[in-house]
C-alpha positions as CSV (number, residue, x, y, z in Angstrom):
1,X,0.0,0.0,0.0
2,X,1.3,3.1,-1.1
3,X,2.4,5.7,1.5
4,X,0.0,8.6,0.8
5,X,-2.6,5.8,0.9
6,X,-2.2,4.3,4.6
7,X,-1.9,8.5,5.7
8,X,-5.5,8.9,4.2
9,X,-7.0,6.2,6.1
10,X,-4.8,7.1,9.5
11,X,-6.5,10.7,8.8
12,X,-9.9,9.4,7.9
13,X,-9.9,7.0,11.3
14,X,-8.9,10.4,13.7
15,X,-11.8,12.7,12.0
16,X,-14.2,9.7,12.9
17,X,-12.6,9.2,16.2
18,X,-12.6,13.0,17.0
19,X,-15.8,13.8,15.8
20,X,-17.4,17.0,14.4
21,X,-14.2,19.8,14.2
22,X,-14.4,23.1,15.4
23,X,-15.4,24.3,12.2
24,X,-18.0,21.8,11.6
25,X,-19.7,23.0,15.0
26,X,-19.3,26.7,14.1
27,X,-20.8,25.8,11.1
28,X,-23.6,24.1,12.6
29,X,-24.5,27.4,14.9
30,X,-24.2,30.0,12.1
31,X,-26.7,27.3,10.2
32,X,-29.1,27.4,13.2
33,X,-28.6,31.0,14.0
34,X,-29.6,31.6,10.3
35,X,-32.6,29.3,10.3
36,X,-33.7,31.0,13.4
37,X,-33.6,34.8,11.6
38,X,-35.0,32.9,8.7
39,X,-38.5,32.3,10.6
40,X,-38.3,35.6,13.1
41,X,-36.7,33.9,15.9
42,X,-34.6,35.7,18.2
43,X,-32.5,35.7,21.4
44,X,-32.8,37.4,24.4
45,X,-29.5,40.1,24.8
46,X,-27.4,39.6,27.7
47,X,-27.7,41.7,30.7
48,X,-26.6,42.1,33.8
49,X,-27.8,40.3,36.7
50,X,-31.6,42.0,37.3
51,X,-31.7,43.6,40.6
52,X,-28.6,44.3,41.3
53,X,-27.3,48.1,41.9
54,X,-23.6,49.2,41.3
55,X,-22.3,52.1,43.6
56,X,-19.1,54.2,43.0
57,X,-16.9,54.4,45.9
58,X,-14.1,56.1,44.9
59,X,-13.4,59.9,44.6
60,X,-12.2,61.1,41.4
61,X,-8.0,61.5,41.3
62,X,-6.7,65.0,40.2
63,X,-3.6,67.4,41.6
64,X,-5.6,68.7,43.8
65,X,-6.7,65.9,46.3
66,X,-6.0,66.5,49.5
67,X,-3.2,64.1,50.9
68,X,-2.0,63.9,54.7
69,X,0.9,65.4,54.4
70,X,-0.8,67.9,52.8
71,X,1.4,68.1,49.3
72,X,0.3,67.0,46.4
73,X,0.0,63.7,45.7
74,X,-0.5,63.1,41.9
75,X,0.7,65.0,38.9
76,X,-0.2,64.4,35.3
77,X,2.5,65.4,32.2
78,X,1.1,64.8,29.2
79,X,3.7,63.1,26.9
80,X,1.9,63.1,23.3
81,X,-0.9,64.4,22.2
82,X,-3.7,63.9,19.6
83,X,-3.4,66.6,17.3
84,X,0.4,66.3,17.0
85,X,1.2,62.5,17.3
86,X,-2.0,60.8,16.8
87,X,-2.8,60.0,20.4
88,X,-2.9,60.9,24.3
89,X,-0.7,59.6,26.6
90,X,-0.2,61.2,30.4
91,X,3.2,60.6,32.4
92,X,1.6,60.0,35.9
93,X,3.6,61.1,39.0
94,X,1.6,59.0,42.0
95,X,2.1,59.2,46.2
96,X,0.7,55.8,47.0
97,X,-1.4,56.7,49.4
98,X,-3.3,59.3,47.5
99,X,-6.8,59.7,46.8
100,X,-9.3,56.3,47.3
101,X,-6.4,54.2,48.5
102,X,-5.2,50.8,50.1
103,X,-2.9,50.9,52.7
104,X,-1.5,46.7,52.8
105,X,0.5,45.6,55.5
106,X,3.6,46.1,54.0
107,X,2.8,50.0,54.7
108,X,3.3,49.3,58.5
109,X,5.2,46.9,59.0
110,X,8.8,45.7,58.2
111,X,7.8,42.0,56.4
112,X,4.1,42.6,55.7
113,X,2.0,41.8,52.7
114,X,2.9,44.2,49.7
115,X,-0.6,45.4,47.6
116,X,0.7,42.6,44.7
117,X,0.9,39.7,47.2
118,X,-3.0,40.3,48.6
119,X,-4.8,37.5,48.1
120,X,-7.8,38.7,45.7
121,X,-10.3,36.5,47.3
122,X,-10.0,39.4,49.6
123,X,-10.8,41.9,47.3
124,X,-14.1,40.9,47.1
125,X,-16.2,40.9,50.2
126,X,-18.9,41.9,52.5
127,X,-19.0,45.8,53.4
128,X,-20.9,46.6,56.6
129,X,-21.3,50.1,57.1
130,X,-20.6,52.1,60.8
131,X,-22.8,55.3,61.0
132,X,-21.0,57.6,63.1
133,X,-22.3,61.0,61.1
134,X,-24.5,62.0,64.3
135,X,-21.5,62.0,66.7
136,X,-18.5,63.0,64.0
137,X,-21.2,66.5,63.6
138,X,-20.7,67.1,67.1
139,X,-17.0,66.5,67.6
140,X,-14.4,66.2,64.2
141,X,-12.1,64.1,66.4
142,X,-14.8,61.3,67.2
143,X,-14.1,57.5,66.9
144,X,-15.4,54.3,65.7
145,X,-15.5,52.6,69.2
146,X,-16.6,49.0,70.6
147,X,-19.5,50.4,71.6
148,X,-20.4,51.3,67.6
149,X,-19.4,48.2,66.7
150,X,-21.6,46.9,69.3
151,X,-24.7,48.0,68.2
152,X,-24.1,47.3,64.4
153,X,-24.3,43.8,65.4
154,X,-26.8,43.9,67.6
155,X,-28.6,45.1,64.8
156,X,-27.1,43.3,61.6
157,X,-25.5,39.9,63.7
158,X,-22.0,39.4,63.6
159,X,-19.5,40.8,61.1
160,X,-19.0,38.6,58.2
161,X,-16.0,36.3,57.5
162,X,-13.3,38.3,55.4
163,X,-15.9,41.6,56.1
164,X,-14.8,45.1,55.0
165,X,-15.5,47.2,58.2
166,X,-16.1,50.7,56.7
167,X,-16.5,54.1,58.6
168,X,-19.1,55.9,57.5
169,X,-18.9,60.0,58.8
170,X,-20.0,62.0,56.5
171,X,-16.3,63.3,55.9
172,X,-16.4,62.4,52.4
173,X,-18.6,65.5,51.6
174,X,-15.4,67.8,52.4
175,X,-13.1,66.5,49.8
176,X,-13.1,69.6,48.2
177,X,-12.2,71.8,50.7
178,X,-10.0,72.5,53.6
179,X,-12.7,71.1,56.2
180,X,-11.3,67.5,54.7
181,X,-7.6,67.6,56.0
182,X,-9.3,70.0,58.7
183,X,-5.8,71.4,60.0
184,X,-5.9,73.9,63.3
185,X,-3.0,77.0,63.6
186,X,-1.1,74.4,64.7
187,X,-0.8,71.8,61.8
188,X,-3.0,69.2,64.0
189,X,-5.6,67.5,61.5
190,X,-9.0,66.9,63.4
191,X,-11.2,64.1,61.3
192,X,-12.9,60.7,63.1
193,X,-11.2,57.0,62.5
194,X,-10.9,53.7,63.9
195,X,-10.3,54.0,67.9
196,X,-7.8,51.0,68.3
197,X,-10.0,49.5,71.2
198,X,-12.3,49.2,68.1
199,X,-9.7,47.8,66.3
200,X,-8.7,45.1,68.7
201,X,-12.3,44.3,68.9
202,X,-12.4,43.9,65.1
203,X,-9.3,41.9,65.3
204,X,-11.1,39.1,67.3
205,X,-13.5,39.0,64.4
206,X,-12.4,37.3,61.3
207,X,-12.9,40.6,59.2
208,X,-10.3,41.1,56.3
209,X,-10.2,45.0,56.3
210,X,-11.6,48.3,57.7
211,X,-12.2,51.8,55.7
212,X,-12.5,55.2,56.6
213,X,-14.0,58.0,54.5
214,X,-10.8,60.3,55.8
215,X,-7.6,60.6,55.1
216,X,-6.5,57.9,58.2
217,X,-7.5,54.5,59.5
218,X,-6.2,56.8,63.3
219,X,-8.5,59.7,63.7
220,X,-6.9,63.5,62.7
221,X,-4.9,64.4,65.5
222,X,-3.3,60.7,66.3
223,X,0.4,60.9,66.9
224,X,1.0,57.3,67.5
225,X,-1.1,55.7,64.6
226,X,-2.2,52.9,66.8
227,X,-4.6,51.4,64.6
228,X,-2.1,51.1,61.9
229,X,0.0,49.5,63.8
230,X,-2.5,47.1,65.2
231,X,-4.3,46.1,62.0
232,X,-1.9,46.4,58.9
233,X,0.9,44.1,60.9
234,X,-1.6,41.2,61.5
235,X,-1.7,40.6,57.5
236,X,-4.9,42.9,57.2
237,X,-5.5,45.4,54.7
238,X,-7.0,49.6,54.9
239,X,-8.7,51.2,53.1
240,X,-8.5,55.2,53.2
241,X,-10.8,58.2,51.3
242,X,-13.9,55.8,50.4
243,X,-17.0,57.9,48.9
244,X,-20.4,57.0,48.4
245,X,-20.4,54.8,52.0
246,X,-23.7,56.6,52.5
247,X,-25.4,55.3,49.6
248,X,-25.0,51.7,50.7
249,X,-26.5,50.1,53.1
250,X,-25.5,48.9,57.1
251,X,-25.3,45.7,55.8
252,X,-25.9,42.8,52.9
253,X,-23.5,45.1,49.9
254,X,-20.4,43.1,48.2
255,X,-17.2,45.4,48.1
256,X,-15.1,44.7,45.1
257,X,-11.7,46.7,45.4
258,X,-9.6,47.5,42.3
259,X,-6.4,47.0,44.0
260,X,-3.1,47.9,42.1
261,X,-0.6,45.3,41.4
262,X,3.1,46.8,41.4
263,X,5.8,44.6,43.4
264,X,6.6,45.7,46.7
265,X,4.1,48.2,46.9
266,X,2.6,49.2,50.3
267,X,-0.7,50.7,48.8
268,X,-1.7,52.6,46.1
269,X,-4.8,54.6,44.5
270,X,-7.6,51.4,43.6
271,X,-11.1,51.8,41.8
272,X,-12.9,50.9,44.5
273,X,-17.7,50.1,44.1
274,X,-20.0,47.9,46.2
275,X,-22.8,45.9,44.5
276,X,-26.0,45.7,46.6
């Protein structure tokens, strides 16, 4: 048998083995997708899942963000341009911890998790909102306490595993103005965080991260950032600048963080929404 012959029949036996190709079944669905245009049939377009609500949680980056230091954080250069080379293209000079921003444990603390090396299951999780507006009216330097944390479960149950615990004062409505960074004559910033009983209470719990719509995790006029250096070593993540908290509910949202993804990084500016 001649050489050509026995490849034939080797070739023939695999089609018949393999079945129906790619082609053939692409073939086959344009020949039913035709057939059903041919008698008015036609399929439901895809959309997203009905009921559910998508909420922005992140302030909008520009020179001008206030920052704790209180220079600026972010600078934009633009390196080409449309009308003389085709396109747009920005040279971006970024502080990490600018804007709607993580803070990972490598940010406090010597060995910690860099922003790269977070896992991204925990990236996505439950938000449960603390209302402290009421209180953080009355006094700019007032806390999240045990006591708040307290009554959020009496009221929701207890936090949920790998929960975003997220500070909800009312500061995010000041970005635009001094009242954010709230300095005195001094230089001493006055703005609500985390109290660190609060945060050794949340430490207990198997939450994965707190946020604060301020510049801090530690309330304005902290000097020894105790909550930083309470959460952020034990391989838990912040959050920092968060908008839109009160557009979310106490509880049942889904946080999905944007996180950046540069080596060694200890935070960085993230795109940042909650689905409820």
């Amino acid at each position: 048998m001649c050489d050509i012959c026995v490849m034939n029949r080797v070739r023939e036996r695999m089609l018949a083995e393999r079945g129906p190709s790619r082609r053939d079944l692409m073939r086959g669905a344009l020949a039913v997708g035709a057939a059903g245009l041919a008698t008015g049939a036609m399929t439901a377009p895809a959309r997203a899942q009905a009921g559910i609500a998508v909420h922005d949680m992140t302030h909008t980056l520009s020179e001008d963000f206030p920052t704790f230091p209180g220079v600026p954080g972010f600078a934009m250069t633009k390196k080409y341009d449309f009308a003389a080379d085709g396109y747009n293209l920005y040279d971006l000079t970024i502080d990490e911890h600018t804007g709607t921003h993580i803070d990972a444990p490598l940010h406090f603390s010597e060995d910690g998790q860099s922003v790269d090396e977070l896992p991204v299951a925990s990236l996505v999780c439950p938000l449960c909102v603390i209302d402290i507006r009421e209180k953080a009216a009355a006094d700019p330097d007032a806390q999240v306490t045990p006591d708040d944390l307290e009554a959020w479960i009496a009221a929701n149950g207890e936090f949920p595993d790998r929960a975003c615990v997220a500070m909800l004062s009312g500061w995010a409505e000041k970005v635009d103005g001094d009242g954010f960074r709230n300095a005195d004559a001094d230089g001493v910033m006055h703005f609500p965080g985390f109290h660190p009983e609060a945060t050794d209470m949340l430490l207990q719990s198997l939450a994965g991260a707190i946020a604060v719509d301020t510049l801090s995790l530690d309330h304005g006029p902290s000097q020894d950032f105790a909550t930083h250096y309470a959460w952020l070593p034990a391989g838990r993540y912040g959050i920092e600048c968060v908008a839109g908290l009160d557009a979310v509910p106490a509880a049942g949202a889904t946080l999905v963080v944007g996180a950046p993804k540069h080596r060694r990084g200890t935070g960085g500016p993230a795109r940042i929404f909650a689905m409820v």
